[in-house]
PQR file of N, CA, C, O and H, with PARSE charges and radii, in Angstrom:
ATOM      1  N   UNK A   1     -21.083   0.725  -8.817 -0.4000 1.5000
ATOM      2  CA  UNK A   1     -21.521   0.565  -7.447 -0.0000 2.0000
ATOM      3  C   UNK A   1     -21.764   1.951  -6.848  0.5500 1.7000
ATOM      4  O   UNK A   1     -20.698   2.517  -6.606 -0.5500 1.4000
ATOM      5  N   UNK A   2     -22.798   2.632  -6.552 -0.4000 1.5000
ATOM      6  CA  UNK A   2     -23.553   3.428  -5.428 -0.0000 2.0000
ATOM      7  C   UNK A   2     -22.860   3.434  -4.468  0.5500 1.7000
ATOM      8  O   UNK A   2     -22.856   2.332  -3.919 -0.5500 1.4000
ATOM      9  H   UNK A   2     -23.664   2.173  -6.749  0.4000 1.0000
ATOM     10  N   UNK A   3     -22.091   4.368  -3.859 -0.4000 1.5000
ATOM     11  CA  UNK A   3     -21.450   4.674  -2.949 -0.0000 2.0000
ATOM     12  C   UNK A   3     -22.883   5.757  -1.975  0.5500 1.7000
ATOM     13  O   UNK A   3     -23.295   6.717  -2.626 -0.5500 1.4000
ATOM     14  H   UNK A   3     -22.095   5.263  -4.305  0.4000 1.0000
ATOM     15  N   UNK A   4     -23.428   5.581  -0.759 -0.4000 1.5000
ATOM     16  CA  UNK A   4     -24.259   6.602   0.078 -0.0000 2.0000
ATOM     17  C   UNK A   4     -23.528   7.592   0.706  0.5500 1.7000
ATOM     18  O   UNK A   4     -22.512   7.409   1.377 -0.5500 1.4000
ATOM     19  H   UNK A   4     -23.094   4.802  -0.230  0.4000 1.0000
ATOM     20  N   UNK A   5     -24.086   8.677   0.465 -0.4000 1.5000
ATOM     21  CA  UNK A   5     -23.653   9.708   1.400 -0.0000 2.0000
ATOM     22  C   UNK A   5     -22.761   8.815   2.977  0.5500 1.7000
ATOM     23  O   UNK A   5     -21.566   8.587   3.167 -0.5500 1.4000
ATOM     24  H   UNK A   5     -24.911   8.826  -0.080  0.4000 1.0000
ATOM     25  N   UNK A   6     -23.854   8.546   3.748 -0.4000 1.5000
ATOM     26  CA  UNK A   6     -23.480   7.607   4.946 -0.0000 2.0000
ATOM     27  C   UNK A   6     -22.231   7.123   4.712  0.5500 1.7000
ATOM     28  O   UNK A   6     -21.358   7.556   5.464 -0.5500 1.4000
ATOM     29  H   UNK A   6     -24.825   8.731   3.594  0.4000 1.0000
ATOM     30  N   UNK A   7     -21.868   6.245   3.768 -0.4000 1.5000
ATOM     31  CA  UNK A   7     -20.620   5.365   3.465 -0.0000 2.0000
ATOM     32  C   UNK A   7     -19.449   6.299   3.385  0.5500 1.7000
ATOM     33  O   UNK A   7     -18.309   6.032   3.766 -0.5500 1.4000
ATOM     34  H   UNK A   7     -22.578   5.893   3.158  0.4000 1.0000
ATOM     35  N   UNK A   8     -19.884   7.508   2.807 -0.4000 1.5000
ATOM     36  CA  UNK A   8     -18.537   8.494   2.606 -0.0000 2.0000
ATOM     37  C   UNK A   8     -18.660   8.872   4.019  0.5500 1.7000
ATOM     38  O   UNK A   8     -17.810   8.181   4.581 -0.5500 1.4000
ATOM     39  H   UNK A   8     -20.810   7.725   2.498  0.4000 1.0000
ATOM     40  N   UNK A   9     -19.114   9.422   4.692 -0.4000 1.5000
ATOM     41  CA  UNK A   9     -19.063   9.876   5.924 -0.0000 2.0000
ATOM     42  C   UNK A   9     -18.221   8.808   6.356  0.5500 1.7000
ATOM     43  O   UNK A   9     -17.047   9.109   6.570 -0.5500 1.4000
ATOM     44  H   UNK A   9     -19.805   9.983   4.235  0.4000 1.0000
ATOM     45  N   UNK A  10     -18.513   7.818   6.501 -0.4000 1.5000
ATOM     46  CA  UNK A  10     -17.878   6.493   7.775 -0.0000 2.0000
ATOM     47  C   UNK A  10     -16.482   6.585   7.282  0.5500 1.7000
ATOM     48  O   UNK A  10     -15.550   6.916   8.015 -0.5500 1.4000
ATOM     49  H   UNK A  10     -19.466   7.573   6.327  0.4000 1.0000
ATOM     50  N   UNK A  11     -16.371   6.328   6.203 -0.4000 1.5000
ATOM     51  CA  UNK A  11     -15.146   6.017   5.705 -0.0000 2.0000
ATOM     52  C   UNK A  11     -14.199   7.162   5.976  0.5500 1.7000
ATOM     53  O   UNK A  11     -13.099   6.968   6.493 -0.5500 1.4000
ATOM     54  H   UNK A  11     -17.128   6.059   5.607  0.4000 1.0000
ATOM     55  N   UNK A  12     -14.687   8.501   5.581 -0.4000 1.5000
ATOM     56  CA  UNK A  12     -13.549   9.841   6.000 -0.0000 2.0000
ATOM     57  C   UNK A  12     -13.501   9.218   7.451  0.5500 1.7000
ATOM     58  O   UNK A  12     -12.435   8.710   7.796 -0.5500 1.4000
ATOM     59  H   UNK A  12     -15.581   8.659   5.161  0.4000 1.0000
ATOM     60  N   UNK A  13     -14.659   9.213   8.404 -0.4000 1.5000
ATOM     61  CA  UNK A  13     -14.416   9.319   9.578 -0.0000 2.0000
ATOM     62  C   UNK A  13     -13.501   8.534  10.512  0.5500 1.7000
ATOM     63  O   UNK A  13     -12.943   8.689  11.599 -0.5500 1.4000
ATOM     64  H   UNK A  13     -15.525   9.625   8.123  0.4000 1.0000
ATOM     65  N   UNK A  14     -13.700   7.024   8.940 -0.4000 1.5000
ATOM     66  CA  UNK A  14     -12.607   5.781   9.864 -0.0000 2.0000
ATOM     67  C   UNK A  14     -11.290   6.521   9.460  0.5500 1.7000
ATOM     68  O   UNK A  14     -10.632   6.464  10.499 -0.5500 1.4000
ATOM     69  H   UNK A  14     -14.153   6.898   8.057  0.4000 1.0000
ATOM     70  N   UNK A  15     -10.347   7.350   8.297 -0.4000 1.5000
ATOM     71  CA  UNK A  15      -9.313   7.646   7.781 -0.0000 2.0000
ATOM     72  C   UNK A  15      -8.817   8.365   8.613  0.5500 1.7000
ATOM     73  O   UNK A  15      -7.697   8.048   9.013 -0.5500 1.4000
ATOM     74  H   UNK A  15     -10.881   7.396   7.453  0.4000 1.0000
ATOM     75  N   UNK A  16      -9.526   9.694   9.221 -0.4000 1.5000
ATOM     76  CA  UNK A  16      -9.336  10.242  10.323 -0.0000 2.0000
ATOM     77  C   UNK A  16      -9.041   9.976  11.386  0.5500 1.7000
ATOM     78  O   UNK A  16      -8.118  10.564  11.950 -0.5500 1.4000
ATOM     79  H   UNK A  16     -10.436   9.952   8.897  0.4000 1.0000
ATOM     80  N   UNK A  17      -9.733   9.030  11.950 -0.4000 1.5000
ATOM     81  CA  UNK A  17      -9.000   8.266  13.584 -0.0000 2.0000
ATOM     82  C   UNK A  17      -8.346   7.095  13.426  0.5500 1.7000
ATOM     83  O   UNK A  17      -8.054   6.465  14.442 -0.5500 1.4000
ATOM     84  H   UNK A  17     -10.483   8.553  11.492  0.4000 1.0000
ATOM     85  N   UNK A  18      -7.901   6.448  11.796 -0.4000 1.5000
ATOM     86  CA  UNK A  18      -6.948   5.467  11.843 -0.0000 2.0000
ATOM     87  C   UNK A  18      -6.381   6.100  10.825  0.5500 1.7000
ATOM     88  O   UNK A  18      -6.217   5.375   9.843 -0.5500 1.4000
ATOM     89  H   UNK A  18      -8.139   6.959  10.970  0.4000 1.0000
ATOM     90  N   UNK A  19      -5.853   7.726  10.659 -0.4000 1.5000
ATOM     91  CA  UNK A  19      -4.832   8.026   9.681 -0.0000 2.0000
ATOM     92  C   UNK A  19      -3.690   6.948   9.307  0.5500 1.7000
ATOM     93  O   UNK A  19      -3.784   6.572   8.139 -0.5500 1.4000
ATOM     94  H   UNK A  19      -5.987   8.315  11.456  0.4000 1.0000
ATOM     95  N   UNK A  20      -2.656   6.381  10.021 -0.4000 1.5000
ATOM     96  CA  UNK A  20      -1.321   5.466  10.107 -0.0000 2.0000
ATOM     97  C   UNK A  20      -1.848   4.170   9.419  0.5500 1.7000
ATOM     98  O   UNK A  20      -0.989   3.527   8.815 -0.5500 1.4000
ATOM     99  H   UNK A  20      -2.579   6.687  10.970  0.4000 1.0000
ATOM    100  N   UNK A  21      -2.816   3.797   9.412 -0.4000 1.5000
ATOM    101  CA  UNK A  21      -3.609   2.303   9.086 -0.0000 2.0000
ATOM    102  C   UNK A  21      -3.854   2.658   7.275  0.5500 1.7000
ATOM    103  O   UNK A  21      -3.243   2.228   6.296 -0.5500 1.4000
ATOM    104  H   UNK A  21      -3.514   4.319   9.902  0.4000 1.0000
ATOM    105  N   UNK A  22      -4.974   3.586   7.385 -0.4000 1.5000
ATOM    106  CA  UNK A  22      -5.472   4.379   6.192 -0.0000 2.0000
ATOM    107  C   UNK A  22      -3.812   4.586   5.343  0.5500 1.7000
ATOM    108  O   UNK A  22      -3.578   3.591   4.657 -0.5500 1.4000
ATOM    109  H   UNK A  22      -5.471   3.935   8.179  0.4000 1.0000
ATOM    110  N   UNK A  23      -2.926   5.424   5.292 -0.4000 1.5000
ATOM    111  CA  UNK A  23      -2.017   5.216   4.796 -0.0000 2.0000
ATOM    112  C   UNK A  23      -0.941   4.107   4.174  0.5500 1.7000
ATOM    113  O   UNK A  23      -0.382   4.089   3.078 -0.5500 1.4000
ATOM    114  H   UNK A  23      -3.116   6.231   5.849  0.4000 1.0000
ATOM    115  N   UNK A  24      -0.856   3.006   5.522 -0.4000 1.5000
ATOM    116  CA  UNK A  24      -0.478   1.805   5.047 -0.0000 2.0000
ATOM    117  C   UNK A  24      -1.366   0.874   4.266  0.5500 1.7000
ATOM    118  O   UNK A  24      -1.078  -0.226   3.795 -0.5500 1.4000
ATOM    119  H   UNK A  24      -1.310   3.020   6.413  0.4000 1.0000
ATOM    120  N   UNK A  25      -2.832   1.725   4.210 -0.4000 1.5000
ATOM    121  CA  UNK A  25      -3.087   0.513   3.192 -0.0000 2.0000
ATOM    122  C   UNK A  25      -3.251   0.833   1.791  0.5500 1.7000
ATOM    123  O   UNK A  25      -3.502   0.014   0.907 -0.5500 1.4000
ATOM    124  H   UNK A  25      -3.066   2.619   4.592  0.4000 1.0000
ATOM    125  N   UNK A  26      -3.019   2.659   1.581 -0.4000 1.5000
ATOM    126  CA  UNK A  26      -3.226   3.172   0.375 -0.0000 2.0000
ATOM    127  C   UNK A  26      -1.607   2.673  -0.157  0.5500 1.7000
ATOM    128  O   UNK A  26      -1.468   2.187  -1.279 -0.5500 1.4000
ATOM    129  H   UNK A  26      -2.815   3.324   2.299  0.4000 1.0000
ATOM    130  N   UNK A  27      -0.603   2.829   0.642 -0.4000 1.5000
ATOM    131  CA  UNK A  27       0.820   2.526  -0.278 -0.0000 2.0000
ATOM    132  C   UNK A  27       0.546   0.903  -0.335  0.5500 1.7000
ATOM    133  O   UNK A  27       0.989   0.361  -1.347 -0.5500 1.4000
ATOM    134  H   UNK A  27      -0.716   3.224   1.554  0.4000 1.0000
ATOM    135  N   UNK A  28      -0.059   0.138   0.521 -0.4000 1.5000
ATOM    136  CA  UNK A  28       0.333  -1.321   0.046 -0.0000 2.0000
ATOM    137  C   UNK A  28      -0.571  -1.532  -1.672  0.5500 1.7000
ATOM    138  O   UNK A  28      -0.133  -2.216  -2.597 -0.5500 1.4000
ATOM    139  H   UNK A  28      -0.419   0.578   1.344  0.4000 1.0000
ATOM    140  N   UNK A  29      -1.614  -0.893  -1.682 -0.4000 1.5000
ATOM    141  CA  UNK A  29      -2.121  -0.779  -2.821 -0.0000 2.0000
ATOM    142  C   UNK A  29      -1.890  -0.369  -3.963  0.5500 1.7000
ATOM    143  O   UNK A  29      -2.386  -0.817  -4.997 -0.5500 1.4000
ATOM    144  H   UNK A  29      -1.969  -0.338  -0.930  0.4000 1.0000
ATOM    145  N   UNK A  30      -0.715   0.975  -3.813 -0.4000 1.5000
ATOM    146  CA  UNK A  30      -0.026   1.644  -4.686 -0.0000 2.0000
ATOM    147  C   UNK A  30       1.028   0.541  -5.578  0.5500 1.7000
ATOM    148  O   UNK A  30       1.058   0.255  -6.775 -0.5500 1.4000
ATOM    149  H   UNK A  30      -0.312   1.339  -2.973  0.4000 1.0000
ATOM    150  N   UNK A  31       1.908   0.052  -4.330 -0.4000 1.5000
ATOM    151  CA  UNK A  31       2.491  -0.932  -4.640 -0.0000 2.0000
ATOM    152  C   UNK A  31       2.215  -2.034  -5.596  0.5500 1.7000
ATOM    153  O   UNK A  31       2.729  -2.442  -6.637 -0.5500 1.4000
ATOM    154  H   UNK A  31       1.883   0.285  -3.358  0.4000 1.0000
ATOM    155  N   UNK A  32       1.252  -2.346  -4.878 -0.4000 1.5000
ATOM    156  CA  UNK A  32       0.596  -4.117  -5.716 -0.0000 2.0000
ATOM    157  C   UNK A  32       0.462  -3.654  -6.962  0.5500 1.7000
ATOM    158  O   UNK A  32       0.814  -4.403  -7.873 -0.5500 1.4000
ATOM    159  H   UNK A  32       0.835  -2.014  -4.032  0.4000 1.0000
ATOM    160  N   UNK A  33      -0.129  -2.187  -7.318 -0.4000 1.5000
ATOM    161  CA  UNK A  33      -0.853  -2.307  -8.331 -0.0000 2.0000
ATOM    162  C   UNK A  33       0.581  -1.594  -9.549  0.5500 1.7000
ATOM    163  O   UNK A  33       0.441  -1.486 -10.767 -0.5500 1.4000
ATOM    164  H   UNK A  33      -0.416  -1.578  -6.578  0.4000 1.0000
ATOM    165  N   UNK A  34       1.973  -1.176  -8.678 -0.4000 1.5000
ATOM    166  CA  UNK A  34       2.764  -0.679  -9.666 -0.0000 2.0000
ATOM    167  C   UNK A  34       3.808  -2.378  -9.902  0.5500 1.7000
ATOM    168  O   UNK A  34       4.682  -2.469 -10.764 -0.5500 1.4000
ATOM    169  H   UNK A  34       2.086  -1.265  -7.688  0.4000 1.0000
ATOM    170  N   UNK A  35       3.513  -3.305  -9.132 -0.4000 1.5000
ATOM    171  CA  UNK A  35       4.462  -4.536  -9.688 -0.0000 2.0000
ATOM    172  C   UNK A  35       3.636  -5.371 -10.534  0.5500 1.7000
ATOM    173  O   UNK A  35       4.220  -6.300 -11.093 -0.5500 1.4000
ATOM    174  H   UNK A  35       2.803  -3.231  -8.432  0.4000 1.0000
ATOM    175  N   UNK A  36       2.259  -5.215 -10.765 -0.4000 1.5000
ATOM    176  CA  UNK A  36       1.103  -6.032 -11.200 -0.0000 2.0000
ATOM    177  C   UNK A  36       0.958  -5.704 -12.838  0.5500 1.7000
ATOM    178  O   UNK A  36       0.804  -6.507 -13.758 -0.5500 1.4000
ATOM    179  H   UNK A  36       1.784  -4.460 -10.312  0.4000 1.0000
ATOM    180  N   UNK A  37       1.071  -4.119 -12.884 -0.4000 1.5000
ATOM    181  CA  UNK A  37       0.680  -3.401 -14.351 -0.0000 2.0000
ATOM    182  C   UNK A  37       2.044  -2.519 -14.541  0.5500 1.7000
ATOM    183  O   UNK A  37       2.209  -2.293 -15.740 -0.5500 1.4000
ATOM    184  H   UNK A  37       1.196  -3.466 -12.137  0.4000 1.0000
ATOM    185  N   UNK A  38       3.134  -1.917 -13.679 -0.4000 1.5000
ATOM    186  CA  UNK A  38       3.607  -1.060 -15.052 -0.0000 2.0000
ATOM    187  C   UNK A  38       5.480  -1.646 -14.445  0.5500 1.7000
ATOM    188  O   UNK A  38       6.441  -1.267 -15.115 -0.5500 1.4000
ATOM    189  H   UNK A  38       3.001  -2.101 -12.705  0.4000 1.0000
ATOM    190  N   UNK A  39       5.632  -2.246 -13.598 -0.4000 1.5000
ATOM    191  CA  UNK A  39       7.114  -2.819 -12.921 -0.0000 2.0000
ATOM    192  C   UNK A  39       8.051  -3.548 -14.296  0.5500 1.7000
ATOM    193  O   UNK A  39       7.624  -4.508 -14.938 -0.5500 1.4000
ATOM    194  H   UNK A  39       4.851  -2.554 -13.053  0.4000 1.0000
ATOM    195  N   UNK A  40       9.223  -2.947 -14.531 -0.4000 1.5000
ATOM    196  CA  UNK A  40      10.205  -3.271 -15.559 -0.0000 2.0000
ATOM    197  C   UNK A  40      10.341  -4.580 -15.001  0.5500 1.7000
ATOM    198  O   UNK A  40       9.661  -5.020 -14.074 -0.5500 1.4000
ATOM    199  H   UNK A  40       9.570  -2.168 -14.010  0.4000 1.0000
ATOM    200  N   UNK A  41      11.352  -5.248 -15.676 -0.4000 1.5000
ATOM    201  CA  UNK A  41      12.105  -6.582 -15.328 -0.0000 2.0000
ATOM    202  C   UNK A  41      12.892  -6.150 -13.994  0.5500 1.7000
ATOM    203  O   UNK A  41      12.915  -6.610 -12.853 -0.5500 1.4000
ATOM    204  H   UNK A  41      11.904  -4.890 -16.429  0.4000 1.0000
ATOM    205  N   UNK A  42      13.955  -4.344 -15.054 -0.4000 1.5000
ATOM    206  CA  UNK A  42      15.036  -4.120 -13.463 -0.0000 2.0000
ATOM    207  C   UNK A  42      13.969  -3.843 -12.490  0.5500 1.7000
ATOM    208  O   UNK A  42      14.023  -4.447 -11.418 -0.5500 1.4000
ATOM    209  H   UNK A  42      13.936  -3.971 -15.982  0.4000 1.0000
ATOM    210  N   UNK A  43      12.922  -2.946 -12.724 -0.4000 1.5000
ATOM    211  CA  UNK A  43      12.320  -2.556 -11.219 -0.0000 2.0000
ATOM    212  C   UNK A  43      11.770  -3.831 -10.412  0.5500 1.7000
ATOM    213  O   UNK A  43      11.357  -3.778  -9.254 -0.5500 1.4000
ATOM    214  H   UNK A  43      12.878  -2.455 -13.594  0.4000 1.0000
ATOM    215  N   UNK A  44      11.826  -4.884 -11.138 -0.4000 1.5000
ATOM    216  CA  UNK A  44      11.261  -5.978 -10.370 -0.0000 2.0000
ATOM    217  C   UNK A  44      13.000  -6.481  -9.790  0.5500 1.7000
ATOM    218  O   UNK A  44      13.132  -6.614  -8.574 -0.5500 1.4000
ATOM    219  H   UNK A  44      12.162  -4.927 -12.079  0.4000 1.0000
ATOM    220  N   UNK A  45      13.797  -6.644 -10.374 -0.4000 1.5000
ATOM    221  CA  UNK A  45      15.135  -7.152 -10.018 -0.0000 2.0000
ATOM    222  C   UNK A  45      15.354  -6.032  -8.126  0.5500 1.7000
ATOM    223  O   UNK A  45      15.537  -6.490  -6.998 -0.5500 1.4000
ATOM    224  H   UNK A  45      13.690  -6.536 -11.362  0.4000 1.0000
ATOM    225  N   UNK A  46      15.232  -4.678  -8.541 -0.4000 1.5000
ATOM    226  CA  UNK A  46      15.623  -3.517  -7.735 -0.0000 2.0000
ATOM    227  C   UNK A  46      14.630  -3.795  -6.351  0.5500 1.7000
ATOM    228  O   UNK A  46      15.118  -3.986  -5.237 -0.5500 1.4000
ATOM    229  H   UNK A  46      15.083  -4.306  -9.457  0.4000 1.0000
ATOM    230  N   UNK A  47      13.470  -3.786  -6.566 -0.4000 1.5000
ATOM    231  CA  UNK A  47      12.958  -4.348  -5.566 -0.0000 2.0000
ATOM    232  C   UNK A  47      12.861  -5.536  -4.854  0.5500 1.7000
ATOM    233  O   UNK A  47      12.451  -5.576  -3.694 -0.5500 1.4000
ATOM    234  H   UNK A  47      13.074  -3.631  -7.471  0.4000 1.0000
ATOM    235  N   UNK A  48      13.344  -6.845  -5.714 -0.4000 1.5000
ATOM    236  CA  UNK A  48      13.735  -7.935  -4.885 -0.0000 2.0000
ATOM    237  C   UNK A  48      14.811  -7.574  -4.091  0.5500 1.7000
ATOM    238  O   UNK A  48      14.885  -8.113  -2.986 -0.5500 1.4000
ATOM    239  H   UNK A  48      13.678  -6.812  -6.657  0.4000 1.0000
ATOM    240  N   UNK A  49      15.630  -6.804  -4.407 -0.4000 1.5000
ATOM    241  CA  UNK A  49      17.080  -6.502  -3.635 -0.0000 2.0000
ATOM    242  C   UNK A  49      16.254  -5.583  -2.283  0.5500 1.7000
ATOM    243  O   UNK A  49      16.936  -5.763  -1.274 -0.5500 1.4000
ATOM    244  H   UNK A  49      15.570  -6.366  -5.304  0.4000 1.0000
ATOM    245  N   UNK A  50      15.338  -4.908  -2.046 -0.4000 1.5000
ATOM    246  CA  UNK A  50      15.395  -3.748  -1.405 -0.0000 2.0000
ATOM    247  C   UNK A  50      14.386  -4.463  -0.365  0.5500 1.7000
ATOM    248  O   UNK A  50      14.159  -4.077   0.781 -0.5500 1.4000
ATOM    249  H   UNK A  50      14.784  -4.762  -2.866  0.4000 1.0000
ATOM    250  N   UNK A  51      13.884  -5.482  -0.951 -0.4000 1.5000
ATOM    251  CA  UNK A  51      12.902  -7.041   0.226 -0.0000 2.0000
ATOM    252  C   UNK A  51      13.944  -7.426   0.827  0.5500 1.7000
ATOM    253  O   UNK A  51      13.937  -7.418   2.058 -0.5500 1.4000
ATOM    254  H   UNK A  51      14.069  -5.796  -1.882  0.4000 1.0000
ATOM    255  N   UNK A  52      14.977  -7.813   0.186 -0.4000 1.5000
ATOM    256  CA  UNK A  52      15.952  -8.685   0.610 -0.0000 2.0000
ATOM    257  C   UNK A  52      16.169  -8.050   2.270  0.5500 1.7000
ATOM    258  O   UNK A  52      15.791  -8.490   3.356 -0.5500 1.4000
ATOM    259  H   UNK A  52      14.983  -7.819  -0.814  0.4000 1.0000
ATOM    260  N   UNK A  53      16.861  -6.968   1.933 -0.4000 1.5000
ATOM    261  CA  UNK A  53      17.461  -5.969   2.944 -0.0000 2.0000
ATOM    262  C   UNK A  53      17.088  -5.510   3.895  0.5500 1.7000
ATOM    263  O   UNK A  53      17.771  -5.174   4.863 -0.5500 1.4000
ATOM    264  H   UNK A  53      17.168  -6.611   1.051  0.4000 1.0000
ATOM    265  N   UNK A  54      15.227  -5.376   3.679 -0.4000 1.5000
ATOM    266  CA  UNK A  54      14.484  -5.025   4.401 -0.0000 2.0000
ATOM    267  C   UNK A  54      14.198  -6.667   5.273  0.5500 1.7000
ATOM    268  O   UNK A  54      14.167  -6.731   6.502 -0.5500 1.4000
ATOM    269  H   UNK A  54      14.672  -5.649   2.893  0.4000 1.0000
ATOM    270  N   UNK A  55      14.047  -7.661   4.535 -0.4000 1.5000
ATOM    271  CA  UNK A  55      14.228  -8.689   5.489 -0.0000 2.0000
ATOM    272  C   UNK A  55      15.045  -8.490   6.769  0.5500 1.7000
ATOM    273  O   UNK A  55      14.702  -8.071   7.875 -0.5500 1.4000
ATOM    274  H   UNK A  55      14.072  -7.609   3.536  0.4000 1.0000
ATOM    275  N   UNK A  56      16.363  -8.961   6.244 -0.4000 1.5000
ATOM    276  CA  UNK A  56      17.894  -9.351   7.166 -0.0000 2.0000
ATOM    277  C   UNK A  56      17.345  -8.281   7.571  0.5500 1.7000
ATOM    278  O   UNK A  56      17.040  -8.598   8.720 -0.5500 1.4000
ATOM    279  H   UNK A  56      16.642  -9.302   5.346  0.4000 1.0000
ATOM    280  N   UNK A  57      16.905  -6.921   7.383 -0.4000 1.5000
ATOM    281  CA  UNK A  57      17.399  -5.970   9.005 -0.0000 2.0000
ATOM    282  C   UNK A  57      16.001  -5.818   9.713  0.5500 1.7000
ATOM    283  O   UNK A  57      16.039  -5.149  10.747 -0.5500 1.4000
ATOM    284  H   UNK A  57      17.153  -6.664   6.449  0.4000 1.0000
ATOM    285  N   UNK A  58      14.941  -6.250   9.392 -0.4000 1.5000
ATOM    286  CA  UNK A  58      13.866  -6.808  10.282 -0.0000 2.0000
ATOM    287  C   UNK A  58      13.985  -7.999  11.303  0.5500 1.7000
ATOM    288  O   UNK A  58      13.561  -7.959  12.457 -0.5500 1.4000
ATOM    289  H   UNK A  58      14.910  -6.793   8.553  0.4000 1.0000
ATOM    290  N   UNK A  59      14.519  -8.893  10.809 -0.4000 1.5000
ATOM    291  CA  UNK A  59      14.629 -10.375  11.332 -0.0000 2.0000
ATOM    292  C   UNK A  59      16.001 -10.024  12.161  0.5500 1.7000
ATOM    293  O   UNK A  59      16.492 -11.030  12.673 -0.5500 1.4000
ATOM    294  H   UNK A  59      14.864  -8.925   9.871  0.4000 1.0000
ATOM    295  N   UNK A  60      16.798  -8.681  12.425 -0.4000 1.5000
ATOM    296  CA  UNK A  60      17.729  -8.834  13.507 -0.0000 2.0000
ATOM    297  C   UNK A  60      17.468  -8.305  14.746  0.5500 1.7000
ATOM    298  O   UNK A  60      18.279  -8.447  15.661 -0.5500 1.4000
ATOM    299  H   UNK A  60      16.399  -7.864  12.009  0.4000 1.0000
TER
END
């Protein structure tokens, strides 16, 4: 896929005035893609625990 000059422009320009957005969506991606292709059994065990936690102290 052809990426345009134009398209790179917009896109730096959206990263720039939604830095905080741009970030949360590069780690949610990081994420998906480290429980999808390279996550052990424990790292999958370690991170259900660390959802868990992050639940209960969201939901108080």
């Amino acid at each position: 896929m052809v990426v345009t000059e134009a398209q790179k422009r917009a896109k730096k320009k959206y990263q720039q005035k939604h830095r905080k957005e741009a970030n949360v969506y590069s780690y949610r991606s990081t994420a998906k893609n480290f429980i999808k292709n390279y996550a052990t059994f424990d790292d999958l065990q370690e991170l259900k625990e660390l959802i868990s936690a992050n639940e209960k102290e969201k939901s108080e």
